[in-house]
C-alpha positions in Angstrom: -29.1 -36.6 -49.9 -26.8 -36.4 -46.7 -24.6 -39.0 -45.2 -26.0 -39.0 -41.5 -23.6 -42.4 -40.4 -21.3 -41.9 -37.6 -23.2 -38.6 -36.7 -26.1 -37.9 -34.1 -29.1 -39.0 -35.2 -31.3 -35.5 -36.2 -33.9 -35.4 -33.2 -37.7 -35.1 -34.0 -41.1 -34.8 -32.2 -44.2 -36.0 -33.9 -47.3 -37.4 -33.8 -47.8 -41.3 -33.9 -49.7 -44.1 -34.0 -48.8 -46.3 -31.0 -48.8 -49.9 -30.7 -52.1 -49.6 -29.2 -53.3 -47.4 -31.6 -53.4 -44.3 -29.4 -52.0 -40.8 -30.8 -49.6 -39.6 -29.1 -46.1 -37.2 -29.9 -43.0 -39.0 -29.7 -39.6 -38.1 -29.4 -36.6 -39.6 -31.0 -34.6 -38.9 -28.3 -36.6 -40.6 -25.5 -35.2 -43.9 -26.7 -31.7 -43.4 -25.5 -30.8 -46.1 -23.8 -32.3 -48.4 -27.0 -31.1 -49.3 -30.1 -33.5 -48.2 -32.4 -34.3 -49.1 -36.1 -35.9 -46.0 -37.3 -37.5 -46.4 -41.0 -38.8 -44.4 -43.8 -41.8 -45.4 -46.3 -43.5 -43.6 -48.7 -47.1 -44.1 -48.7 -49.9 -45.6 -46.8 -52.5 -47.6 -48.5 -50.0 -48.7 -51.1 -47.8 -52.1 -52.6 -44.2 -52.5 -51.0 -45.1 -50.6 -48.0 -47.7 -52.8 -46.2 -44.9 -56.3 -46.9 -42.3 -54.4 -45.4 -44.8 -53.1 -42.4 -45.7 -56.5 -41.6 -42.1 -57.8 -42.2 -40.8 -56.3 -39.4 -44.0 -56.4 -37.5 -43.3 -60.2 -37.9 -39.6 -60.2 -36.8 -40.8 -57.4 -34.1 -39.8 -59.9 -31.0 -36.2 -60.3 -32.5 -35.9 -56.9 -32.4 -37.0 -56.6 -28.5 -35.0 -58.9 -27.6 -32.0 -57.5 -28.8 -32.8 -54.1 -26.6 -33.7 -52.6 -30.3 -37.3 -50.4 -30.8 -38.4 -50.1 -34.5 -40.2 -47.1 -35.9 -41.4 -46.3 -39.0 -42.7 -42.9 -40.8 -43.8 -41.5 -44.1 -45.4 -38.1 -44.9 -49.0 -39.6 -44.4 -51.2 -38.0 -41.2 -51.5 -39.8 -37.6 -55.4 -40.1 -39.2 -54.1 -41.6 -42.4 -51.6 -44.2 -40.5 -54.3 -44.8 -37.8 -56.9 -45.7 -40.6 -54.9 -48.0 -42.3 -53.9 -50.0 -39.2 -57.5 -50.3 -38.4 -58.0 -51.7 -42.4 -57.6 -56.0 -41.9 -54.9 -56.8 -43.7 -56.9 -58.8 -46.1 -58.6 -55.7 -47.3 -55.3 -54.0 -47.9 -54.3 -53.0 -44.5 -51.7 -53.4 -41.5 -54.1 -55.3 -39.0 -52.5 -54.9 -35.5 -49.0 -53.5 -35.9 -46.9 -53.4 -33.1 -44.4 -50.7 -33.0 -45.2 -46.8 -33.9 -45.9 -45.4 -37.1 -44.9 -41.5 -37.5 -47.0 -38.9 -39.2 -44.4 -36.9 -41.3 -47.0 -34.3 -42.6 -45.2 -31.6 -43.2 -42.0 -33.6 -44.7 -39.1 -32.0 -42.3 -38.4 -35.3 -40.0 -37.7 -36.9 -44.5 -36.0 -33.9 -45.2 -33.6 -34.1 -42.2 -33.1 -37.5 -43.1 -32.0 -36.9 -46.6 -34.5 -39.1 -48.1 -37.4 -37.2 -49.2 -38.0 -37.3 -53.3 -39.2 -34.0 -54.3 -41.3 -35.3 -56.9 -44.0 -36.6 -55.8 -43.0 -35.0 -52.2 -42.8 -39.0 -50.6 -40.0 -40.0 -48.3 -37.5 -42.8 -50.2 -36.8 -46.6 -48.5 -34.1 -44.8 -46.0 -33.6 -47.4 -43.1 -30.9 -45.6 -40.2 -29.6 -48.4 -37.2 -29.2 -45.9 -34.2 -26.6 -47.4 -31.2 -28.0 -46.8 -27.6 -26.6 -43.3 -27.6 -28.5 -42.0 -31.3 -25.5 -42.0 -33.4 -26.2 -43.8 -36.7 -24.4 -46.9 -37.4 -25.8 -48.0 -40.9 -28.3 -46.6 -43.1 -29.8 -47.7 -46.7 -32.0 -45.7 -49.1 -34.1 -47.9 -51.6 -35.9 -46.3 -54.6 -40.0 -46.6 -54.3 -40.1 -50.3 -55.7 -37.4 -51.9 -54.0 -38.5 -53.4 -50.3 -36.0 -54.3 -48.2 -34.5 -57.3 -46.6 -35.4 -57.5 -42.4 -33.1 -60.6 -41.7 -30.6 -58.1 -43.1 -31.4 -55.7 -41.0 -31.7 -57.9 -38.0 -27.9 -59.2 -38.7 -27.0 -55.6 -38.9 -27.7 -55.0 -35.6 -26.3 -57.9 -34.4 -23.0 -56.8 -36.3 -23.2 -53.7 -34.4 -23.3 -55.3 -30.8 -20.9 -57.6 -31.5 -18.5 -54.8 -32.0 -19.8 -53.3 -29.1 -19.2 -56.1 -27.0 -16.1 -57.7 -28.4 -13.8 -54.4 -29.5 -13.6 -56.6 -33.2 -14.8 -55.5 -36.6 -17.3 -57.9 -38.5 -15.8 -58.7 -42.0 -17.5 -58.9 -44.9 -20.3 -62.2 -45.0 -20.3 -61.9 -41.2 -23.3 -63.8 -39.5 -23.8 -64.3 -35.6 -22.0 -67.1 -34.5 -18.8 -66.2 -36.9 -15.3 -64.7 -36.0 -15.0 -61.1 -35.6 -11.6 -59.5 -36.5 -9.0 -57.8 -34.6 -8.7 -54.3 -36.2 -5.2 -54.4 -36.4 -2.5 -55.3 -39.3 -1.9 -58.5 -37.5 -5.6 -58.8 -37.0 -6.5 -59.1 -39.9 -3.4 -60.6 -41.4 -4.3 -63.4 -39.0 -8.3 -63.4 -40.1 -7.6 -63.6 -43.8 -4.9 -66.5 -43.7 -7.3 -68.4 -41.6 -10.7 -67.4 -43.2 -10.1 -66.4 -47.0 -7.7 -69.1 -48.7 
């Protein structure tokens, strides 16, 4: 495992399912400009994965709307993702996702990542918020069983641009809508005798 936050996120080119269910090679990097949540699965045609698929699939116009792409990946084949997108969700598939889905066949873009398990060879829950430049802001790695939360996610990213936009820190519990903090000894002085007596 590797601690990628604060650093360029590792560039890849791949094949992908596309939101309209074309193949086609995309590149990390061509989202510059974008926020991007970029997240790892580990199976097609499995338990956890498809609720967490169709979690953020759900939540997919929050994300546009904050300038932010998702993508997701596992070590399954283009073929593999593209079959289970075309499975109704009622028999076990994704139905019509609407963000990209990676083929990590040959495991490097999991390894780069830090989050592939070597036994059994999947990728781990590993979730990595990239800023509009590719440097990783926040990342998570979840065992196999554990899904994860996209409303946390979601506030994550809010977090993120509200330090972008206002030069404050978010402390801890911080939701849109809350105070940010001053990162300064009076700053936060000032944030704690008003916020945590």
């Amino acid at each position: 495992m590797c601690n990628l936050v604060a650093e360029k996120a590792p560039n890849f080119t791949a094949q992908a399912v596309m939101a309209d269910n074309s193949i086609e090679e995309l590149t990390l990097s061509s989202y510059k400009g974008k926020y991007v949540v970029l997240f790892f699965y580990p199976l097609d045609f499995t338990f956890v994965c498809p609720s967490e698929i169709i979690a953020f699939d759900d939540k997919l116009d929050e994300f546009k709307k904050r300038n932010c792409e998702v993508i997701a990946v596992s070590v399954d084949s283009q073929y593999s993702h593209w079959a289970w997108k075309n499975t109704p969700r009622n028999q076990g598939g994704l139905g019509e996702v609407r963000f990209p889905i990676v083929a990590d066949l040959n495991k490097k873009i999991s390894k780069k990542y830090g989050v592939l398990l070597k036994k059994p060879g999947v990728a781990l829950r590993g979730l990595f918020i990239l800023d509009k430049e590719g440097v990783i802001h926040h990342s998570t790695i979840n065992n196999l069983g554990l899904g994860r939360n996209v409303n946390e996610v979601l506030r994550v990213v809010d977090a993120l641009q509200f330090t972008e936009e206002h030069g404050e820190v978010c402390p801890a519990n911080w939701n849109p809508g809350d105070d940010g903090m001053k990162p300064t000894a009076e700053g936060v002085a000032e944030y704690l005798e008003e916020h945590m007596s």
